[in-house]
Structures are given as C-alpha cells and as structure tokens.
N, C-alpha and C positions, 0 to 999 in steps of 0.2 A: 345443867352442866356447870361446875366450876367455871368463875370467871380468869381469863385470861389476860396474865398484865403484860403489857410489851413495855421494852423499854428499848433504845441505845444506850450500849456499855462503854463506858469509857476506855478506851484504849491503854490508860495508865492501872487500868482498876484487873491486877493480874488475876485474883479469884474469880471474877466474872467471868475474863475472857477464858480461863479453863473452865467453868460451870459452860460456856456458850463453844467450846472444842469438845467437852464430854459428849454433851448433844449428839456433834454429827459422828464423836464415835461412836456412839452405841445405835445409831441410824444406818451409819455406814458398813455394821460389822467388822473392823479393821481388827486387822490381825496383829496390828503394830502395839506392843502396849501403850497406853494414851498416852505419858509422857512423852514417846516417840512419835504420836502420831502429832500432839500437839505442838510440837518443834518442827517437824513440816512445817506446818499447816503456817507456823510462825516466821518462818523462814523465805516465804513466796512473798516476793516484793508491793503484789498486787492488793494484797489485804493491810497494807500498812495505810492506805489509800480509801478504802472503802470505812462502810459504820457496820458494828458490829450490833445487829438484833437479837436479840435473849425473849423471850417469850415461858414465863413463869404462873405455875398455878399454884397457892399455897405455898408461897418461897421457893417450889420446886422446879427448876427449869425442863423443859416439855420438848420447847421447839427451837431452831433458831434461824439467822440465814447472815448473810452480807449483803449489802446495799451500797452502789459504787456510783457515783453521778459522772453520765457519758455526754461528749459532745457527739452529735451525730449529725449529719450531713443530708439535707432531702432533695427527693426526686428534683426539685429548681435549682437546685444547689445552694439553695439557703440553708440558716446552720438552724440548728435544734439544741435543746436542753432536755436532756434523758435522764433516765436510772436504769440500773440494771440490776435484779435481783439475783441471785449466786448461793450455793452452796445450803438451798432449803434442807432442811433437818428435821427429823421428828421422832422420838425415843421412839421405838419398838410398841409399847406397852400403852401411849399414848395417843396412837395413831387411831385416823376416822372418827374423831371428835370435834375436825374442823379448826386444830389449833394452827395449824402451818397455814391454813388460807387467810384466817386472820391477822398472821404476822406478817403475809404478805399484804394486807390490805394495808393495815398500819404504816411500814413502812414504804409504800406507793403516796399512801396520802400524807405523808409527811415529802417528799420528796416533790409532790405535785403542788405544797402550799409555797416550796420555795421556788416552782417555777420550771421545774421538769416533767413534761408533758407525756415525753415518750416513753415507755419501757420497754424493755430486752431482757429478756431471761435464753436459758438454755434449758431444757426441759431432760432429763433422761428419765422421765415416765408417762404413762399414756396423758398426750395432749389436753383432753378433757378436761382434767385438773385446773388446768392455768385458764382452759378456755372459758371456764364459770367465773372467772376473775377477769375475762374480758379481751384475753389474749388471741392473739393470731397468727396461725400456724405460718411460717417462712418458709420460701423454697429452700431446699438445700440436702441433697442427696449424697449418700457416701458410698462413693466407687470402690473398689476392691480387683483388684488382679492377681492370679498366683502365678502369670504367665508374665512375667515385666519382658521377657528377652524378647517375647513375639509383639509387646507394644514396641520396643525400642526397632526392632525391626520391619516395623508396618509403614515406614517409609522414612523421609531425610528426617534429621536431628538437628536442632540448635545446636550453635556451641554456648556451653555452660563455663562460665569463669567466676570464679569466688571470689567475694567483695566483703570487706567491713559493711557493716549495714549503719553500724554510728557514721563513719564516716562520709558513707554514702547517704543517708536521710534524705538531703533535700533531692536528688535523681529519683530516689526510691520511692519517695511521698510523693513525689510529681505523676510518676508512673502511675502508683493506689489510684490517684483522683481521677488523672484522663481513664482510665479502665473501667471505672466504676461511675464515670460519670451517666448524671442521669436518674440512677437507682437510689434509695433511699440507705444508708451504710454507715458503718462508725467512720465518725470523721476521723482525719489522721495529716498533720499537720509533720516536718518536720522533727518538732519538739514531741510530740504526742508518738509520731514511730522510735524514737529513741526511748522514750519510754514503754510502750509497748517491747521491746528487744528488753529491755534491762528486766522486764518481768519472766521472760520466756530466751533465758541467756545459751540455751542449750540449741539454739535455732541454727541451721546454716540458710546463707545468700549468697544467690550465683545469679550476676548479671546474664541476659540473654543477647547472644550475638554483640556482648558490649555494653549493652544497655540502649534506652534506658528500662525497658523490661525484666523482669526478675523471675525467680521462685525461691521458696520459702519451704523448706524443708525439716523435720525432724527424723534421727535417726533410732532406731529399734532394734534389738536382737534380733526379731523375726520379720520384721518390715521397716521401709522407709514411708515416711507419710508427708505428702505436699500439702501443705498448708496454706499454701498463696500461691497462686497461676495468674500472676497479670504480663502478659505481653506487652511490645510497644503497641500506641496505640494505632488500631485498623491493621495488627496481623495477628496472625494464623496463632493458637494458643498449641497446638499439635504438635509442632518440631519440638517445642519446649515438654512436653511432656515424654516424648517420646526420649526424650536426651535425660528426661530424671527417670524413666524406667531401665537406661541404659547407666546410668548411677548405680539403678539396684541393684542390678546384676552383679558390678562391679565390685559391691559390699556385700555377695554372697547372700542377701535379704531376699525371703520368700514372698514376699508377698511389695505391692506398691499399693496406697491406700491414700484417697482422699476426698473431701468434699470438690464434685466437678457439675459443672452443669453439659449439658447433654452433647452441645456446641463446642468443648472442649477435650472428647473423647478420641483416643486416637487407637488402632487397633480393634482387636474384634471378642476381646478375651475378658474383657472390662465385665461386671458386675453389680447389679445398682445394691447396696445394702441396706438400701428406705432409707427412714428414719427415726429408726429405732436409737439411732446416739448421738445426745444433748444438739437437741433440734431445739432450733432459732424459732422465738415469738417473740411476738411487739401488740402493744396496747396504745390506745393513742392517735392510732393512725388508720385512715381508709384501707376497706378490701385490698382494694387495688393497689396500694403504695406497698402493702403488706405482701404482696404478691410477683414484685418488681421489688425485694429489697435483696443484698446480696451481703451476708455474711462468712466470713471464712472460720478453717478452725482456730485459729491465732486470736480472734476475739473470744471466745470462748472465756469467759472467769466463773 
C-alpha cells in the first residue's frame, strides 16, 4: 500500500486548508458546492482553535480530520489534559486502506507527546472503528418524543426564564460542575462556557425556577433539541423537562429530542434512539471511568 504522509496544515496556508475541506467534501457527499461548503466549514468559530490534519498519498490528499486540545475534568475532580479528534474524512475511492486510522493515530500521538492523555471523539459510525484504536464506548442515549404535549402534561413544570448565558457564565458553570460532579466530562470553567456559547451562538438558556439550574436548547423547523439538562443541585431534572416539552408545543415543533439519561425521563411517550448519532468515546481512561463519563450534545465538535 502506498505510504501515507500526515502532516498539520498551517492555518495561513489557504491551498491546504481547501485540499484538507475538499476531503471531507467528497467523504461527506455535500450537496453544497465546495466553495460553499468550504465557507461553513470556515466560518464555525470552533475550527479556528483546533489543528488541521491533511493526510496525503503521492501529493494526493486522501484523508483528513481536526485535532482540538480539551481540558477535561475527572471522576476526583482533578483536571486532565485531552484531545479530541473531529471531523475524520476519507475520499470515497480511498476508503478501507487504513488511511483515516493512521491519521488518527498520528495525530493522538502527537498530542499525547505534548502531554494530552485523554481522548474524545464523536463517532457517527459503527463503534468498532475507533474501538481498534483503543476507544471506549460512553453512555449517552438519544430520547426522542413526537408527543411533547403529553411529556409537558405528565405532571408539574419548572418555571423557565431566559437568561444571557455570557452574562450569566459564572451561575451557569457553577451549576455544569455541582451536576456533573464526580463523572469524568469536559471541563467548563466560566471562561471555557463563554466560549463554548460563542461557538454554538444559535443556543437558547433559560434559568430553572431562577436558577441556579438551566437548559440548553436548540431550535429546529421540526424539533426543539435539549442539549443540557442540569438542574440545581439534588433536584428533580423532570419539571425541567417537562416545561421544555411545554416549549415545544408552544413553537408548533414536532418532535422534543435529546441526549437524556434514564433518571431524567419524564412522561411515558419517550423513545430511546441508541446510539446510532456521534456517540461519545474516550481512550486513556479505565472501563469504569469510561462508563461514569457524561457528555452532552453541546460538546460535540
């Protein structure tokens, strides 16, 4: 098999970065023409932040991905030095030659000489892939309901109040860490959720009962999707849920849709959807911490 070269592209170097955007469009089938796709793609705040990997056979670029270095937060609540791989790509015509595992390999082991132990990917294909490179499948299951009016109606409701999320940061990052404390999760620091929001500007937050609990919401023609469910800490995640399915309603959206864990379901109309979409792995870390880790969709890159 032809040798595969990897490199990181420099950010300044515009031919690359479209050689390494061609990639995931001819991987992704986008219907966008690539100029268009490529202007997204350049436009998300989140890739200004990450390394761009190019993976070339005979000058020809093959495979590619993004490599973004994560602070993350463990089980003790000591902090962590991560990576997270993002946006793997592989021409059509190229594929099953082993070039996307190598680019992953590549870029882990560059990431792990400067001292980032852990990884996170998102996977939207079968697990096994990432699992041969050492990966570990995370809980995290996507609910689905086409019936939000009989969750909003399956007993009391929060009250929900809209809140700047800049402004609010340091309530809102207080609340992430009491919620999650314990579980191994992307850290999130006052500074760190304002930037998290500046990449995903489209997001609504609405205090619970006040605060300091929240949710995190995006909105959809067809559905609204909760993206963060942290209550205050030691109550009930329920009323809150119940009060964004009464949201739905409210915006005429068919469907309420989110990553929830089981403890958190309210109603009887709910749906588990697996995890068939961009399911959470981590490398790095014990079964068990792997298993106890809790990611939302708002991490996702």
């Amino acid at each position: 098999m032809p040798e595969l070269h990897c490199q990181i592209v420099d950010p300044s170097d515009l031919a690359r970065i479209h050689q390494h955007l061609s990639v995931a469009h001819a991987a992704n089938v986008s219907q966008d023409p690539l100029q268009v796709y490529a202007a997204k793609r350049l436009h998300h705040g989140r890739r200004r932040s990450g390394q761009w990997w190019l993976g070339s056979v005979a000058g020809q670029p093959v495979t590619s991905l993004m490599c973004y270095r994560l602070a993350l937060t463990g089980p003790g609540g000591g902090a962590l030095a991560g990576f997270g791989l993002g946006a793997v790509a592989t021409r059509p015509e190229a594929r099953c030659q082993g070039y996307a595992s190598k680019l992953c390999q590549a870029a882990a082991t560059a990431a792990k000489a400067e001292g980032a132990g852990v990884g996170l990917l998102y996977s939207a294909i079968p697990s096994a892939f990432y699992e041969r490179l050492g990966y570990r499948v995370c809980p995290a299951h996507n609910f689905s309901t086409d019936d939000p009016a009989e969750v909003a109606g399956s007993g009391s409701q929060a009250r929900l109040t809209a809140c700047d999320p800049l402004r609010r940061a340091e309530v809102l990052s207080a609340a992430y860490r009491s919620n999650l404390d314990g579980r191994l999760r992307v850290a999130r620091d006052a500074a760190r959720w304002r930037t998290s929001w500046s990449y995903f500007s489209d997001d609504w937050c609405f205090l619970i009962d006040g605060g300091p609990g929240y949710v995190r919401v995006v909105d959809d023609p067809e559905e609204l999707e909760l993206l963060e469910l942290c209550p205050a800490e030691g109550a009930s995640p329920q009323p809150a849920l119940r009060a964004v399915a009464a949201l739905t309603v409210a915006l005429g959206r068919k469907r309420l849709v989110g990553w929830l864990e089981e403890g958190e379901l309210a109603g009887s109309s709910f749906r588990d959807l697996g995890r068939a979409r961009t399911l959470p792995m981590l490398s790095g870390v014990s079964e068990a911490d792997a298993a106890r880790a809790r990611f939302f969709g708002s991490d996702h890159f």
